[in-house]
N, C-alpha and C positions, 0 to 999 in steps of 0.2 A: 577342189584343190586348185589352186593359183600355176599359173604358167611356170613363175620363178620355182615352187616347189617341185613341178614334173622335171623343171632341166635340172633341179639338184641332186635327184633321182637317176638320173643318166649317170653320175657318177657313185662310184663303187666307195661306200664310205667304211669306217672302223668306227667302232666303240669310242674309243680313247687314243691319246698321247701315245707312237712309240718307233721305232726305227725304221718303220715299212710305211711310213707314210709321206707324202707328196709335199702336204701343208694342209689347209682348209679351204673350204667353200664357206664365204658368208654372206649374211642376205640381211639388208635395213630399209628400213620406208623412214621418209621424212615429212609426209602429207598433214598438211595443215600443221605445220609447224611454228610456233611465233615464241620468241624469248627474248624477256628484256637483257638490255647490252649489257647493263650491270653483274647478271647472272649470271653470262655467260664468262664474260673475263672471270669475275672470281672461280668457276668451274675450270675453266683454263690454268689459271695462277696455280690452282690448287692438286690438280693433274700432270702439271710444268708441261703445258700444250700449249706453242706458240699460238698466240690467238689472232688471225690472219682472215679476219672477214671482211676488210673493208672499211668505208666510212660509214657514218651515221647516216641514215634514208633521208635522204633530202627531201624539204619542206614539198615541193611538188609531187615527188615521186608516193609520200605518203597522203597528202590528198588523191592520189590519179588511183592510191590503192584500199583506201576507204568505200572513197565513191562508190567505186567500183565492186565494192564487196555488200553496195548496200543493193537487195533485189528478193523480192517475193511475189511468189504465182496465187491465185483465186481464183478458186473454181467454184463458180455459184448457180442455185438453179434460179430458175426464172418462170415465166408464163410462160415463154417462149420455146424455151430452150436452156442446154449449159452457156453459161458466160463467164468467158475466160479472161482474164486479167492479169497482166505484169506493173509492177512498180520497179523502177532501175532507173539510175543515172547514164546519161549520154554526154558526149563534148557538144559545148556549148562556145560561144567567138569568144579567142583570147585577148586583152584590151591590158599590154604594155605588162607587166608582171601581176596582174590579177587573172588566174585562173579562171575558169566560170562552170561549172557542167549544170545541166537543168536535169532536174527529175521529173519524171514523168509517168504517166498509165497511157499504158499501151490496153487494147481493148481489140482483142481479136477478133476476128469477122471473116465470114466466106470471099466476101470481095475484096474490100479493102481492109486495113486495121487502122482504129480510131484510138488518135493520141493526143490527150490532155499533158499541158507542164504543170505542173504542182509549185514548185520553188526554182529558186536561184540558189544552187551551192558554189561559193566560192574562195579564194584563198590566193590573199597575197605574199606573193614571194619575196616582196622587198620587207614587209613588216612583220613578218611568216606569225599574220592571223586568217583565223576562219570565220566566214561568216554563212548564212542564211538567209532567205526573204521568198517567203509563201507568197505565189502570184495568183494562186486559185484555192476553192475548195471542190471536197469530194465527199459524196455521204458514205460513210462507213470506212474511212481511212483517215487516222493520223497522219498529216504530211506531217507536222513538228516531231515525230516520232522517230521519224526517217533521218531529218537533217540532223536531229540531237545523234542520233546512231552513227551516221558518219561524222561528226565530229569526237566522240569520244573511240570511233577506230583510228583518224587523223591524228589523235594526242596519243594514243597506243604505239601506232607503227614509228613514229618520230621515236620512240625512246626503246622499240625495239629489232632483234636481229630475226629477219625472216630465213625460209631456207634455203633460197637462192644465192644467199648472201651467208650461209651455213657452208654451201657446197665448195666452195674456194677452201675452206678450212679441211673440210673432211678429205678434201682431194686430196691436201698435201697432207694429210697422216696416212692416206692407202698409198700414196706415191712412196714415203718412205720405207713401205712394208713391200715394193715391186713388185703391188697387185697386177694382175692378169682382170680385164675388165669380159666377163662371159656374155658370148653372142646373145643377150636377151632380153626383151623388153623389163628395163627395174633396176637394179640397182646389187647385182650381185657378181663377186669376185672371189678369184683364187689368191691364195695370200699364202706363197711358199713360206716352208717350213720354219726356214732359220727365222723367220719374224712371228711367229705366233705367239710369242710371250707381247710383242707388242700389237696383237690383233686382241689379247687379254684385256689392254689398258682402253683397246676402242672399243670394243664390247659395252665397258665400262659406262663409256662417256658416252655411248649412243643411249645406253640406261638413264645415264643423269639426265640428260638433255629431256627425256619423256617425261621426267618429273616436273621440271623447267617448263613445260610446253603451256602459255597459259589457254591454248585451245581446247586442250584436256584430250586430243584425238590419241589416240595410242600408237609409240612408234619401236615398231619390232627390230630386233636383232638377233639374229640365227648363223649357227655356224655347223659344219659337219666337217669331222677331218675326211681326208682322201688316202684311200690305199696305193704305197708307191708296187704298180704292176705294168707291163707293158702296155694292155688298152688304155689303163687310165691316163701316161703318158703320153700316150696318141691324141688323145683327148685333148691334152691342154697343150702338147705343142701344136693343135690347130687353131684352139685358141690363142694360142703366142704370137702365132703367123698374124693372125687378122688384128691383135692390136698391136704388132709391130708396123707391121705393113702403113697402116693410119699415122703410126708415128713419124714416122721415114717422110710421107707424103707430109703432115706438117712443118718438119723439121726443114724440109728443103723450100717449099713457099716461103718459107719466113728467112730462113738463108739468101735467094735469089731475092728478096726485098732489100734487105741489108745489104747486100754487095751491089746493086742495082742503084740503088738509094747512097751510093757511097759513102756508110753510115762512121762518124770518127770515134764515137761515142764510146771510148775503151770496154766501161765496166757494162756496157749493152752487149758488145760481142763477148766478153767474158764469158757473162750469163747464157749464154749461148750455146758456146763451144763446152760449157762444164756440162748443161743439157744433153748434149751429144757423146759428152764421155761419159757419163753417167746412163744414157742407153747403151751404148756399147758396153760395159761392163756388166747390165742386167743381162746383155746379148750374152756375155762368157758364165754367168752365174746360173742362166736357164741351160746355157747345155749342157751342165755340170748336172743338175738337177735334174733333167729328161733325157741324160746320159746319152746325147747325141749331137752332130753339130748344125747349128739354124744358120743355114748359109742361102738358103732358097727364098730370097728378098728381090732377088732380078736385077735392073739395071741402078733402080729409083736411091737404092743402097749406097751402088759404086759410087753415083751421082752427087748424094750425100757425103761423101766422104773427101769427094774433092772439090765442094762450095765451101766445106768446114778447112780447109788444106787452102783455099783461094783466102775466104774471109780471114783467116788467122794472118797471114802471108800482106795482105795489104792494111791490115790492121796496124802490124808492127812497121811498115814503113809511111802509114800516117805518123 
């Protein structure tokens, strides 16, 4: 059983939908996730889900993740002994907007390890092409096999959405549900009650998306409702605590920059200040909801309240 599953187990769940309950617990992996851009806006369009992932993988960033994706182990016997062997791309000297990384066999040994270059992989950025050039050979490897491989992952990742660049989107659809992020290694939150008809529609789209996936890995999504009872309450207002607590300490770093930074930029502090009314009113919504009041934030809180009270104040007399 997975770690995520034993902490979902800590809470006290029901069967089904009904007045005694908190919200839900749900739980998704996004591992090895790759979807073309194309797929996903219409998924998006088609769900009316702002589609907020970012630009296109730049011509570098998708060679630096080809490359790097290209690598295989051999283990072989010998007269000797086992001999071990890696093939994988390294950084190789940058030379003005042509990229370069070498491929190589690495060749493990007790003392040292013995490393042949195979090719030149490179890719220029001002013509955004890829090229190749085998500088050795090796009995029983394909190097063209290799280079051809990172380039047809080079021409993949340029035209699609990875899930690093998924994760900004999915943020902001559990943000609007004022998930509770659970102390635990993965990717699992509580998603109060009044949103779980739009926990339904992410559910949903965390489905599409595994169909989407051209890696074919399989990407789970689980949920359990929560019984509303005093432990389980306890529960999540200590949850609350610890990602409030994180937020307050963001909020105010990024506050003391901006007032620091004598920032004039109107619609930058806007964005800001709505950030902070829109935690504060999660603040009055959870303690409606864990029918107590979250006031044990300490100073970092007060603090917050009067950089947002500064920053507004000098904002309107720029």
């Amino acid at each position: 059983m997975s770690k995520n599953v034993l902490e979902m187990n800590n809470y006290m769940a029901v069967k089904g939908d009904s007045e005694d309950v908190l919200g839900k617990l749900v739980y998704f992996s996004l591992s090895r996730i790759l979807i073309k851009r194309e797929d996903i806006l219409e998924l998006c369009d088609n769900m009316d889900i702002s589609a907020a992932f970012g630009k296109r993988t730049s011509t570098v960033d998708a060679f630096k993740s080809a490359t790097g994706d290209v690598y295989e182990r051999f283990v072989r016997k010998t007269d000797t002994g086992q001999l071990i062997q890696k093939v994988y791309c390294r950084d190789n000297q940058k030379n003005g907007d042509v990229y370069s990384r070498e491929l190589v066999m690495e060749t493990l040994n007790e003392n040292t390890n013995r490393y042949q270059k195979l090719a030149n992989i490179t890719c220029d950025k001002d013509t955004d092409t890829f090229d190749y050039f085998i500088t050795s050979a090796s009995p029983g490897i394909d190097i063209a096999d290799y280079c051809i491989r990172a380039r047809e992952l080079f021409e993949l990742y340029r035209e699609c959405v990875r899930a690093n660049q998924l994760e900004t989107l999915i943020d902001n659809l559990l943000d609007q549900m004022e998930r509770l992020k659970i102390n635990v290694h993965g990717r699992l939150y509580f998603i109060p009650k009044k949103h779980m008809q739009k926990l339904n529609l992410f559910e949903d789209f965390i489905e599409a998306l595994g169909t989407l996936n051209i890696n074919k890995d399989s990407i789970n999504c689980n949920s359990i409702f929560v019984v509303d009872d005093e432990k389980q309450r306890k529960k999540m207002t200590t949850e609350f605590y610890a990602m409030a607590k994180k937020e307050i300490e963001m909020y105010n770093t990024k506050l003391e920059n901006l007032i620091s930074n004598g920032v004039q930029n109107q619609s930058i502090v806007d964005r800001w200040l709505l950030k902070i009314s829109s935690f504060e009113k999660k603040i009055a919504y959870y303690e409606t909801l864990l029918k107590q009041e979250l006031d044990d934030f300490g100073e970092e809180y007060q603090l917050l309240k009067l950089m947002a009270d500064e920053l507004s104040r000098k904002s309107r007399v720029a």
